[in-house]
N, C-alpha and C positions, 0 to 999 in steps of 0.2 A: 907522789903528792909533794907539791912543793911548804915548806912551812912556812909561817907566818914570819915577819922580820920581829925578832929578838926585841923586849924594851929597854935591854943596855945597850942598843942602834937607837933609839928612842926618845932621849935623853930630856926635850922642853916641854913647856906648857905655854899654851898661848889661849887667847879666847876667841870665839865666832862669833863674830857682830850678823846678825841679821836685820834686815830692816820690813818692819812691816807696813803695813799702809797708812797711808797719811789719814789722817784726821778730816773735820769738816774747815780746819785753819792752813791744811798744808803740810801741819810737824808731820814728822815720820817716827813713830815710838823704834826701840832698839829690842833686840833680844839677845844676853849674853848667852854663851854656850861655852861654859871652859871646856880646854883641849889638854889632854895628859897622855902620854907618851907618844908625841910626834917629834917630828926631825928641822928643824929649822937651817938652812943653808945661804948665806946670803949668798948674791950673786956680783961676782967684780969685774967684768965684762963691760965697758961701752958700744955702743954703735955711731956711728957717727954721719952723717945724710950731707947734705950740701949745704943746707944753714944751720949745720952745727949739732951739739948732742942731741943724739935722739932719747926719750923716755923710754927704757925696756924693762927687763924681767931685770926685777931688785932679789929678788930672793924665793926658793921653791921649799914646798914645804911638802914631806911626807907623810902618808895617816896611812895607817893600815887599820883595815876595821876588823879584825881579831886584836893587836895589841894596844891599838891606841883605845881611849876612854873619852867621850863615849864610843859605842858599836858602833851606833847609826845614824852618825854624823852626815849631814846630807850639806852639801856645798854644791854653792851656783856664783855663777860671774857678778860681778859686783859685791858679793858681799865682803865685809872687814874681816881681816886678820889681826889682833894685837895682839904684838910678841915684844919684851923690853922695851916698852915705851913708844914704842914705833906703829903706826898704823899700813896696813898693805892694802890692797884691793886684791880680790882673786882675780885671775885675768884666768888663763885654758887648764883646763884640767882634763889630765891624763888619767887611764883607765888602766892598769896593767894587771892580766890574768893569769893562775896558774895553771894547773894541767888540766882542769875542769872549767867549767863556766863560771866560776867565782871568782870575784875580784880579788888579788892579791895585793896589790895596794895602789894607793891616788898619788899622781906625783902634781901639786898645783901650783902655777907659776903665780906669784905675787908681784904687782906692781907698785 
């Protein structure tokens, strides 16, 4: 059985923006969800296309749902990541499994 990753691997806290549905005017209410013991990695890579920078993965962020808090954190494309002031978008998230059918941790790229 593989273990959980460690929460001194762990080390930030950020919050989950999700968004709910828009109203009868169009707003869209928020819902925060703090995040404790994930991994935040910014990413220092460009790409570069024919007209110039391209927009990529800024930063990936780790959650293991045995050590991070909460458990049962559920993440979808588009929602907000803030981490030190900074807003992200989730863009693809990764699924990686241990020796069983359970998820061993989320690797998700932020844009």
């Amino acid at each position: 059985m593989i273990r959980p990753i460690p929460r001194y691997l762990l080390p930030h806290s950020a919050v989950l923006v999700k968004k709910n549905a828009a109203d009868k005017w169009g707003k869209f209410t928020e819902t925060e969800i703090p995040l404790q013991f994930v991994r935040l990695e910014p990413i220092r890579s460009r790409t570069y296309g024919l007209s110039g920078d391209l927009p990529g993965e800024r930063a990936r962020l780790f959650y293991d749902p045995v050590s991070s808090i909460p458990c049962n954190a559920v993440f979808e494309t588009d929602d907000i990541i803030r981490f030190n002031g900074r807003e992200y978008a989730v863009g693809e998230i990764k699924e990686f499994f241990g020796d069983s059918d359970k998820t061993h941790h989320l690797e998700i790229s932020l844009t």
